[in-house]
N, C-alpha and C positions, 0 to 999 in steps of 0.2 A: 400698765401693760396694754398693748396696740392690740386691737381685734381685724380680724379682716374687712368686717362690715357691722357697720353702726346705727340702726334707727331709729330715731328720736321721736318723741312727741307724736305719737302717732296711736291711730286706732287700732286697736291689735281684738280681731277676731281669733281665739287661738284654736277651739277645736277640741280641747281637750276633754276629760272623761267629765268636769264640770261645767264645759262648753264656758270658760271664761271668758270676759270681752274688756278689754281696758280702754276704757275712755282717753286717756293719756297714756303711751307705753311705750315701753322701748327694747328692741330684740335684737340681741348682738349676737353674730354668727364668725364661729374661726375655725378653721381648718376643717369647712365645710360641715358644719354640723352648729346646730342653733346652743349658745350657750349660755345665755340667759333671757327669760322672759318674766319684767315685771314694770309695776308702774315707774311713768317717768319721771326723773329727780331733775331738781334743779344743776344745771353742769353738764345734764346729758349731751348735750347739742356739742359737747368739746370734746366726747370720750377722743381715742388717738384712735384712725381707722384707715385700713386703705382705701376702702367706699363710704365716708359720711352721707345720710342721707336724712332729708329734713321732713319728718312724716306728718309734718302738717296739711291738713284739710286730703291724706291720704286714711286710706285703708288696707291694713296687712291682712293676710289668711294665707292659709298653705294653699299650694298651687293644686290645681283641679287636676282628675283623675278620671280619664275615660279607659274604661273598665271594658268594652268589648266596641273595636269598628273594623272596619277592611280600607286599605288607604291605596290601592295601585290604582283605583282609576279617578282618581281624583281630578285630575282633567277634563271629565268628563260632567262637572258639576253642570246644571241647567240643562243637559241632554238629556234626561228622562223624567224629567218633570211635569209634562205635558203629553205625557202619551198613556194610555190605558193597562191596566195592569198585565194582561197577555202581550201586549206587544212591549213593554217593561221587560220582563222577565223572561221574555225570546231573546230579545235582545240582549240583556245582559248573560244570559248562559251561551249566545252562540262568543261573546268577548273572551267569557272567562275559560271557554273551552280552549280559545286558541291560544290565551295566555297561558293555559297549563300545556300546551306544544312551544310553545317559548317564543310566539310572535308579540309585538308590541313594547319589547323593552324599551326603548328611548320613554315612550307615555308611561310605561310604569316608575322610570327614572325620576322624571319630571313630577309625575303624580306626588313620588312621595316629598320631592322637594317642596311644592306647594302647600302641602299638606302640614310638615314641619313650621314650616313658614305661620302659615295661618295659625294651629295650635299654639306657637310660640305668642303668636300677637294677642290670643288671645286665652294666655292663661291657663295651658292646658301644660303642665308642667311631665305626667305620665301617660301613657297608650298603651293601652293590652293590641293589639293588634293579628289579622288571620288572613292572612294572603298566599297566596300562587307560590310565587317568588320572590321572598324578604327580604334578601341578601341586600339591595339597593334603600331598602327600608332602616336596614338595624344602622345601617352606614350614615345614612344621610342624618338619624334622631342622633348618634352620635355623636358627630359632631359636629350635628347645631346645639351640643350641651344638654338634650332635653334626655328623659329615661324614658324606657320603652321595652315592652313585651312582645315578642315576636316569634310566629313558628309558621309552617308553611302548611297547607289546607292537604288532608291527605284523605280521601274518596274514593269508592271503585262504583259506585251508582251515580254519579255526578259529570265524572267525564271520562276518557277514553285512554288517559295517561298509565302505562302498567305502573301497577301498585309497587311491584319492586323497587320500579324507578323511582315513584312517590317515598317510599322508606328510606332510599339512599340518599333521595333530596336532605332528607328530615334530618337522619343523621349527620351528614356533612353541614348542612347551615350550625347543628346542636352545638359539633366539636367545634365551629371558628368562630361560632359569634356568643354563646353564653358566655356570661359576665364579661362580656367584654366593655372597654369605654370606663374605664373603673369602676366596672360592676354597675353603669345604668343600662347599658344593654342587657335583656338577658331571653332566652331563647324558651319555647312554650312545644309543647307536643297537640299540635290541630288536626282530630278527626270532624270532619265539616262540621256531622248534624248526626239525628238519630232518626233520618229518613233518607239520608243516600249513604249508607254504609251498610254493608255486610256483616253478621255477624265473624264472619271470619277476618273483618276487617278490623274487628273490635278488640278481637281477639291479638291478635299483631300491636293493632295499639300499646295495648296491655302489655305484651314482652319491648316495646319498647321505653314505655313507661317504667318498668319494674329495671332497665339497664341506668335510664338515667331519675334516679328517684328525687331529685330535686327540682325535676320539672315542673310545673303546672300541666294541665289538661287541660286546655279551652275547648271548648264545642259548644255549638247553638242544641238546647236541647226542650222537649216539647213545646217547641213553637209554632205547630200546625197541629191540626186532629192527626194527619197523617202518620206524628212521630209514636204512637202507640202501638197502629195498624201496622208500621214496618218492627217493631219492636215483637209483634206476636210472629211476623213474618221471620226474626230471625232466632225464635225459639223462645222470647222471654214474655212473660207475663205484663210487660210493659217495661215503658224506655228505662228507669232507674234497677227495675229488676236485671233488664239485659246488663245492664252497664255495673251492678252489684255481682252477676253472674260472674262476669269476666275480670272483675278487682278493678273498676274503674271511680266506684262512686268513695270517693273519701276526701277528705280535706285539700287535694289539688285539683279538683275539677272546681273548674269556672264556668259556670252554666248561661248563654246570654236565651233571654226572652224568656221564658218558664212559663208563658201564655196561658198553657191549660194545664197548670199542674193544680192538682186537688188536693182535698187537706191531709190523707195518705203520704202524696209525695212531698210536702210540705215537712211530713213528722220526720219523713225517711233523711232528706234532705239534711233538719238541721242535727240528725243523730249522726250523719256522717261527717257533717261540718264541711261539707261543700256550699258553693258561692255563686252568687245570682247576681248576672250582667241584666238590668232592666234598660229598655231601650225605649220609650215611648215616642217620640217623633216619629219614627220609620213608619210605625204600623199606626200612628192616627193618620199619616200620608198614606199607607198602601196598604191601609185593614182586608186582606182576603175574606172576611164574613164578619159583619155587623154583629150578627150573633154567639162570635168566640167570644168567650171571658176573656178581662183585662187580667194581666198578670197581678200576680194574689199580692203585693210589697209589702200590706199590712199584715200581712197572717206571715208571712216570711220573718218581717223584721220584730213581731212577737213571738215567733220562734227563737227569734238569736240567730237567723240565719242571716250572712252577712249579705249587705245588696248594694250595691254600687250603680252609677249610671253611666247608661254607656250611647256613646253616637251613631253606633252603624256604619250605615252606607249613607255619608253626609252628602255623595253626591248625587242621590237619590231625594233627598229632601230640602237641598239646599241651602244646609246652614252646618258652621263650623262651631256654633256656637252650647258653651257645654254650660252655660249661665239659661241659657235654652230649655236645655233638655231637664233642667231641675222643673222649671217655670211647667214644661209641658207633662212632666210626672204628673204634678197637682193636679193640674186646668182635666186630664185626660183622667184620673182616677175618678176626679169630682163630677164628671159627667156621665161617666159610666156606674158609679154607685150615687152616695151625696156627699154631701160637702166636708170638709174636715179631716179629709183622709188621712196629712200630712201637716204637721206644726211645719213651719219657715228652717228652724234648726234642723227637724231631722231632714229634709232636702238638702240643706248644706252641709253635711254629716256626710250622707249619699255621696257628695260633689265631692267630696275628701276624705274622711278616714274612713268611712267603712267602704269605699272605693280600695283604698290602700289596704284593707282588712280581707277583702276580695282577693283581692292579687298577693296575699299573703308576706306582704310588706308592713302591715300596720305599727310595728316595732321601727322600722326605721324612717318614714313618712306618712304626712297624712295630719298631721296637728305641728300648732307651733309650740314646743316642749323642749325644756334641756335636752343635749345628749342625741335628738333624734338630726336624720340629716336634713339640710337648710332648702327644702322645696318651697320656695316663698313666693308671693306675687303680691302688687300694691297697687291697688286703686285709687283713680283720681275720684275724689266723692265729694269733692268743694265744687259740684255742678246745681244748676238749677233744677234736674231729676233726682237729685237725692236731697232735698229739700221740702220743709226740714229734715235734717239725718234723725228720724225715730223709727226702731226697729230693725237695725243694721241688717241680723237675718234675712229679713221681707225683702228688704232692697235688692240683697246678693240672688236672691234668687227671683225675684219678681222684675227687677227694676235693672239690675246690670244685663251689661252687654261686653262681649270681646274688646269692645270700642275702647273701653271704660279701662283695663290693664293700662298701667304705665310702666312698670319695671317688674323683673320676673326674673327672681333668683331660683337655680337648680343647683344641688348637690354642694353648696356654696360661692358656684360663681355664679356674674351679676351675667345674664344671657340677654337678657334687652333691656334697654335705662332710657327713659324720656320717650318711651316709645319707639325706639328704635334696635332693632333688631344688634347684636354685638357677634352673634355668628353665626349669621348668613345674610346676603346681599340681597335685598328683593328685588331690586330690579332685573336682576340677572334672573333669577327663579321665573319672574312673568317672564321675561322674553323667552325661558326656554319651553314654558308652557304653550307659551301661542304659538311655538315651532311646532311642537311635536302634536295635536290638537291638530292643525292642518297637516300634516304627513301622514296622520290618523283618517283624517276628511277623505283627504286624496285617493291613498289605502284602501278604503274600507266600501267608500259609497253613502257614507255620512251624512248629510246636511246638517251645519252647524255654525249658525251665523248670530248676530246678534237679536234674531226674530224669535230664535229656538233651536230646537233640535227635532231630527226627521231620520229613522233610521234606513238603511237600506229595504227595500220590496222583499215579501216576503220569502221569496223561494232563493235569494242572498241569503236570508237569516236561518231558513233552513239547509242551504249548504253549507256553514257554517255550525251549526249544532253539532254536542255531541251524541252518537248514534248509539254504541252499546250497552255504554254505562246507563244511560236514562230510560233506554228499552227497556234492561232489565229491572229498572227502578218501576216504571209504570205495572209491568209485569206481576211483580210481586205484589207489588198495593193491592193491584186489582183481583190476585189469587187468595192473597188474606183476606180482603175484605169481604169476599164471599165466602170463605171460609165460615168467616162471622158471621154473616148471612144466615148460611145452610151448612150448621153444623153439621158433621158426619163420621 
């Protein structure tokens, strides 16, 4: 009997609940879903397939899993790399403000096609993703064959957009694009953060969440001191309380950064069976205080609380790569406390199923297992850096690189083989990137060459800012915090 895809003799990292690893194996996948995984037999190399594939001096695993990033301005990679964290973060609230008035589509178009592009090459088979406007996002992960998380950022302290409009957004992206693409698309309900929302914004949340109940909740949540300060500011005892107040904290909320949560929020956390986006790259690049706590993984993932890793703002730090952000979990845990924080498997665990377990997928990707669907990717590891092959683990997450992908199966089809992309054209995607990048330059008042990036003078950046929403954000900080102050 013919399968659709056949491969032989190969390394199979599988993932599963006994983290097996076959020295020789072989993983036959049909009608989009992996159906058998065991070692290799003699003959394997003949089964009948429409994809044969010869897994020698390769390595299998399930395809990687970025668990919380923002992908519209992707274009914009290497442009804030070099500038100081205020001029950072003017900068990018005067883009995103204008992005949530609906300037800049062509660069959010293009952003997201890059973005596909790049995660494709390298291995990044799912994206929880939180953006503006997704619409160009859910379409283009589509179909370039990849799966994808997506909902659009909804704020009344952040920028100037009425919230109305922000909920009609949410809704209309919900009804056209959930499960769409044969169910790899599927659509997320994003209130930003628990430092630029309203308590009545939470509250809205929540009635939209309670219409469509099989959403997820993404939100960035205690990733600043801030986020508790604005949390007392909108009545609750702290962020998990507000967010418990209002029916938010239970098993769909995806929480990215968790920076300062304490062993409190830790218990509350994993008794709700909500899900931790850890990001480490962003903030060992743009730590706001040397002196915050690194996010608690260890006390999480001995809770049972699920933790995934997640990219961010890649173009903020400069790298696509999600082989990375395992490497940088360790190197940043280990220097913030000591060493050991992290065995090699559970970073690859992170990188994959309890990613997938995150985004409440665990049951159908995330390990290579009968019956679950065919999220694959296969490394070339017959190189001189993975020599000798001892400690497969250590490698995947110490030693690989995006580079290192050769073929990248999703939902059972082959989406790049030999390293070449099967749906989408890269050269078309750069060319339309270095259009839209310069029509941005032109635009905006940019500089943005191959020296660096140089944003507009600052009374541009503050014509540009949003005015109400962040008044009133600052506003309130500053009337809770003295609350705090000088009780009364």
């Amino acid at each position: 009997m013919a399968v659709d895809i056949a491969i032989s003799d190969t390394l199979v990292l599988t993932v599963d609940e006994r983290n097996r690893l076959y020295e020789r194996g072989t993983v036959l996948v049909d009608d989009g879903r992996i159906a058998e995984v065991r070692k290799s037999e003699d003959g394997d190399g003949e089964i009948e397939a429409t994809h044969t594939i010869d897994g020698d001096g390769k390595l299998v695993m399930p395809g990687l899993i970025n668990v919380h990033t923002h992908l519209e301005l992707t274009p914009l990679i290497g442009a804030f790399s070099d500038l100081d964290l205020l001029e950072m973060m003017g900068s990018m609230t005067a883009i995103y403000g204008r992005l949530g008035e609906g300037d800049f589509d062509y660069l959010v178009e293009s952003g997201y096609e890059l973005a596909a592009l790049n995660f494709l090459l390298g291995g990044v088979t799912t994206i929880n993703s939180m953006d503006v406007r997704p619409s160009a996002g859910a379409e283009t992960f589509g179909e370039a064959g990849l799966r994808g998380f997506f909902g659009p950022t909804i704020t009344d302290l952040f920028w100037d957009v009425p919230v109305d409009e922000q909920f009609d957004r949410a809704r209309t992206f919900i009804d056209k694009y959930h499960d769409s693409y044969d169910g790899r698309i599927r659509a997320t309900i994003c209130p930003h953060d628990d430092w630029s929302c309203t308590r009545g914004l939470w509250e809205r949340t929540a009635d939209l969440a309670a219409e469509y109940p099989g959403l997820l909740v993404h939100t960035h949540l205690l990733e600043l001191e801030e986020s508790n300060t604005m949390a007392r500011a909108n009545g609750g005892e702290d962020s998990l309380d507000l967010l418990d107040d209002v029916g938010l904290l239970d098993d769909r909320l995806v929480a990215a950064h968790f920076r300062v949560a304490d062993e409190e929020d830790i218990e509350r956390t994993a008794a709700a069976d909500a899900s931790v986006a850890h990001c480490p790259s962003v903030f060992c690049y743009w730590n706001p205080d040397a002196e915050m706590q690194w996010t608690p993984v260890p006390e999480l993932r001995e809770a049972n609380v699920d933790v995934g890793l997640g990219i961010d703002d890649h173009y903020w730090h400069d790298s696509y790569s999600m082989f990375g952000e395992a490497r940088q979990a360790r190197l940043a845990a280990n220097v913030k406390r000591t060493t050991g924080q992290f065995s090699s498997m559970e970073l690859v665990r992170m990188l994959t199923i309890d990613g997938a377990r995150a985004l409440g997928v665990g049951d159908e990707i995330g390990s290579i297992e009968p019956g679950k669907r065919a999220d694959i990717i296969l490394l070339d590891v017959d190189k001189p850096k993975f020599t000798p092959l001892t400690n497969v683990p250590a490698h995947v997450v110490n030693n690989a690189a995006p580079g290192d992908v050769e073929t990248v199966i999703v939902d059972g089809e082959v989406v790049m083989q030999d390293e070449v992309p099967e749906t989408m054209e890269a050269d078309a995607v750069q060319q339309r990137v270095k259009e839209a990048v310069e029509r941005f330059a032109d635009e905006t008042g940019w500089e943005l060459d191959i020296g660096g990036g140089e944003p507009p003078g600052s009374v541009e950046t503050i014509r540009d800012l949003p005015k109400r929403g962040p008044a009133r954000l600052l506003s309130r900080l500053a009337l809770q915090s003295a609350r705090d102050k000088f009780p009364f």
